[in-house]
C-alpha positions in Angstrom: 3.5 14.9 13.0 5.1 12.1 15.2 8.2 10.0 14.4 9.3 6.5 15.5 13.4 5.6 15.1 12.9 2.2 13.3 15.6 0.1 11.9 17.9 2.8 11.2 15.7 5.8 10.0 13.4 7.9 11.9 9.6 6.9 10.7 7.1 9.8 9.9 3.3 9.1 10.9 0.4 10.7 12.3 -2.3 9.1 14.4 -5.6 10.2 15.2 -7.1 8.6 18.2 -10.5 7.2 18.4 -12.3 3.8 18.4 -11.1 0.5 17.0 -10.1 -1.1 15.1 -7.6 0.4 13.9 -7.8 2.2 10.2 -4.1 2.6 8.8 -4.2 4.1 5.0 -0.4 2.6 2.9 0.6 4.7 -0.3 2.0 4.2 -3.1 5.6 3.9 -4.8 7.0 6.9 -4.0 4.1 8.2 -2.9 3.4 9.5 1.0 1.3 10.3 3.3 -0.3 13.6 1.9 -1.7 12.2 -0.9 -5.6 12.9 -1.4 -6.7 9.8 -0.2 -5.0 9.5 2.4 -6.0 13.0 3.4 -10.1 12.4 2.9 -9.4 9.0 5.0 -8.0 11.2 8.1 -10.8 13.7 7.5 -13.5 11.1 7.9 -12.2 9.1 10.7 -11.6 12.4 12.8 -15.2 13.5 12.0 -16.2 9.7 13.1 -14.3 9.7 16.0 -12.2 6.5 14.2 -8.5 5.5 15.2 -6.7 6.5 12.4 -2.9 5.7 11.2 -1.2 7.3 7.5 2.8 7.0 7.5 5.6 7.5 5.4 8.0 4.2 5.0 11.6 4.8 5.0 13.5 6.9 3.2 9.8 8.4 1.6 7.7 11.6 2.3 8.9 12.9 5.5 10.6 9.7 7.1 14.3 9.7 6.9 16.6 7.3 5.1 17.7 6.5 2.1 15.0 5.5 -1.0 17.4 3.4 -2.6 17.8 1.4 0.7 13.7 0.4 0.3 12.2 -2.7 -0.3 8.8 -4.6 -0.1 10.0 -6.3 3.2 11.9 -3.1 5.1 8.5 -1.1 4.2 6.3 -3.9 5.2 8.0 -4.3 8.3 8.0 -0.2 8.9 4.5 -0.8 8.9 4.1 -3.3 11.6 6.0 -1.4 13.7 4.0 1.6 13.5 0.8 -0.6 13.9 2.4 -2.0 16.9 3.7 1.6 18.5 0.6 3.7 18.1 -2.0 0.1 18.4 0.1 -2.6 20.1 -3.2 -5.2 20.6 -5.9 -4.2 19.0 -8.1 -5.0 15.9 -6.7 -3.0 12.8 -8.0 -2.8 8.9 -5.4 -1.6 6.0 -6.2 -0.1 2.8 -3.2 0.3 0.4 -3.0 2.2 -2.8 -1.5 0.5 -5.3 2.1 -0.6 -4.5 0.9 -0.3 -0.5 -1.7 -2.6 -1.4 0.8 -5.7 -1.6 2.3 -4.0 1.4 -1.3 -4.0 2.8 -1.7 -8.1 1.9 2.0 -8.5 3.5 1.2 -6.9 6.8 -2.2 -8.2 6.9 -1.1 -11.7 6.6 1.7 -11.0 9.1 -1.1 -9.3 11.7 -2.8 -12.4 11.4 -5.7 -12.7 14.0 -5.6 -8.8 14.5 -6.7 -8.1 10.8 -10.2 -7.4 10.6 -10.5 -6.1 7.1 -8.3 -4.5 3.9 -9.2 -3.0 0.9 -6.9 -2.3 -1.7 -7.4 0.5 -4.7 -5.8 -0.9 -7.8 -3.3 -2.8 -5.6 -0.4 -4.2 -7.5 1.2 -7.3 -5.4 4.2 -8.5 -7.3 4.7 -5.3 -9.6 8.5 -6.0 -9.7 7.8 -9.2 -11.8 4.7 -8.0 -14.4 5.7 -4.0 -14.1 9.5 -3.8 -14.9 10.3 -5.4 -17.6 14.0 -4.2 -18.3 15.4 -2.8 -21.4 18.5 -2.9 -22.3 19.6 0.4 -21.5 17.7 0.1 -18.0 19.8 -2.8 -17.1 23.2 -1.0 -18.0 21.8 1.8 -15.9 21.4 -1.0 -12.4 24.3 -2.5 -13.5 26.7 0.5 -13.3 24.8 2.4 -10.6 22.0 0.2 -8.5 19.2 1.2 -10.1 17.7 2.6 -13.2 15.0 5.7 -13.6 11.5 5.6 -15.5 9.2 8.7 -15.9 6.7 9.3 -14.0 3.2 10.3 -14.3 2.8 12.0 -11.1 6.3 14.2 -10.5 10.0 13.1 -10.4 11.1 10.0 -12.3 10.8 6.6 -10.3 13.4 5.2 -9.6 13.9 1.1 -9.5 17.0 -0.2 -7.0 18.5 -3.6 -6.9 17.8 -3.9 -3.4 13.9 -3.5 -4.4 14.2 -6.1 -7.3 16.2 -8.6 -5.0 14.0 -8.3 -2.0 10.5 -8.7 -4.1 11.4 -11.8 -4.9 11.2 -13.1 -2.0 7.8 -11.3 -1.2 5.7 -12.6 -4.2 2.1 -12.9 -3.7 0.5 -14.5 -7.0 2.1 -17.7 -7.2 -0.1 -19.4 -4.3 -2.8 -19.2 -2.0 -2.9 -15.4 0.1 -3.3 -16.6 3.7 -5.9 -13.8 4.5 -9.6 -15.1 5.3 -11.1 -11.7 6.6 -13.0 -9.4 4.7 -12.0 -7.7 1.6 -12.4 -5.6 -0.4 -10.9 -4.3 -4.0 -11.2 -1.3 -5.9 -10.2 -0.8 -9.7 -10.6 1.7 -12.3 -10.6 0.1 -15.6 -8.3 3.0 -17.5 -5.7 2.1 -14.8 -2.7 2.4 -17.3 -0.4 1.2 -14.6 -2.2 -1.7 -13.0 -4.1 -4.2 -15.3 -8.0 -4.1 -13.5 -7.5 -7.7 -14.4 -5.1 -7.8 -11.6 -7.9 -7.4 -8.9 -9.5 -10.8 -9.8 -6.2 -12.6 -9.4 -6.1 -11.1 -6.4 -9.6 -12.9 -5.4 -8.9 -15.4 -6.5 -6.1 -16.3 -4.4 -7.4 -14.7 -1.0 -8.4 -17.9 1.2 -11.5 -15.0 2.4 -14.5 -16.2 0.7 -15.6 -12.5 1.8 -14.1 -10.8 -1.4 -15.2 -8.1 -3.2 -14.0 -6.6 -6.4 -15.7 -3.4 -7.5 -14.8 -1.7 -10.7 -14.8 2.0 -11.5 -15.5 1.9 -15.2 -14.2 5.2 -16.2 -11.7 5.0 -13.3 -7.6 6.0 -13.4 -4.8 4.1 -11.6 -5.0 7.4 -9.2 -9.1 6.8 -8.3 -8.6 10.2 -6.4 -11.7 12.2 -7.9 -14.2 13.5 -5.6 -16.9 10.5 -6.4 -13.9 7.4 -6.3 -13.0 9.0 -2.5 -16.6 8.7 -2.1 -16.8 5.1 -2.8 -13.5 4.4 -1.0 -14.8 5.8 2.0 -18.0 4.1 1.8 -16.3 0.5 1.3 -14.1 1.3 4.2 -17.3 2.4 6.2 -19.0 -1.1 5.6 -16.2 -3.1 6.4 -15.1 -1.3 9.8 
């Protein structure tokens, strides 16, 4: 494992060398980059000779900093600078899992001519506006200590700052056009009890790429980490590189 001092905090990543352009895998909330995607992606791309970027933002996984410091823009921009250490000119295509695939639409709008593709499994662009819906209780809780807890699915509780909600709102993706014309493509299970499926064709429908995809797992979870959904990730990421 490598490290880059970014911005205060010492970035975790690994690269595998190989030919372009450029795959870099983005997780989750709270997630990093061990998760079983992310690992399958590395597998392939080593075994394909493929250049190959996972990462852990600040203050997540193995990168140092503080969580509670995070936001949508200090992530985003960990991102680029990773993409810009390891693959400072080349072509590069991002595939972010859920909250890594606003990240992904972020940075791939940011990378501008240097994007050649993204996919996104059940990316959720703007989840601080249609996903956190405060209770009252929640908003005592960010009130009196800057930020509130929900339970989790997948481990410990999540846990929602006021730096994340402030920042977001100045990152939102669904209220206009997306200025990304290359190549997408999106991947949804339809018992995603996190992210609405419906989310994907929003998505679409505000890319400026007339080369969008949305392909839905039927019997699919938010996770899409079975053996056959890394199978069709690795498949869409094989026809757009």
């Amino acid at each position: 494992m490598s490290s880059l001092s970014h911005n205060g905090a010492s970035l975790a990543y690994r690269f595998t060398p190989g030919a372009g352009p450029l795959l870099v895998f983005l997780p989750g909330y709270m997630s990093d980059m061990t998760g079983s995607k992310a690992e399958a992606l590395s597998d392939w791309a080593r075994a394909k000779g493929q250049a190959f970027l996972r990462l852990d933002y600040s203050g997540c996984g193995s990168s140092g900093g503080d969580f509670l410091d995070g936001s949508i823009g200090r992530w985003t921009n960990d991102v680029l600078a990773l993409i810009n250490h390891v693959w400072p000119d080349g072509k590069v295509v991002l595939v972010g899992s859920s909250m890594g695939g606003w990240i992904a639409l972020l940075a791939g709008r940011a990378l501008q001519d240097r994007l050649a593709g993204l996919v996104g499994v059940a990316a959720a662009p703007d989840f601080t506006v249609w996903g956190l819906k405060l209770g009252e209780a929640e908003r005592r809780q960010l009130q009196a200590q800057g930020y509130f807890t929900r339970p989790s699915d997948y481990g410990e509780p999540y846990r929602y700052s006021r730096t994340l909600i402030d920042d977001a709102r100045t990152h939102l993706l669904l209220d206009g056009q997306i200025g990304i014309t290359v190549p997408v493509r999106l991947l949804h299970g339809q018992r995603d009890e996190a992210v609405p499926w419906r989310l994907s064709l929003d998505i679409a429908a505000r890319l400026q790429s007339e080369e969008v995809q949305v392909r839905l797992i039927k019997d699919g979870d938010h996770r899409l980490s079975r053996e056959a959904d890394i199978a069709a990730l690795i498949a869409t990421v094989e026809e757009l590189l």
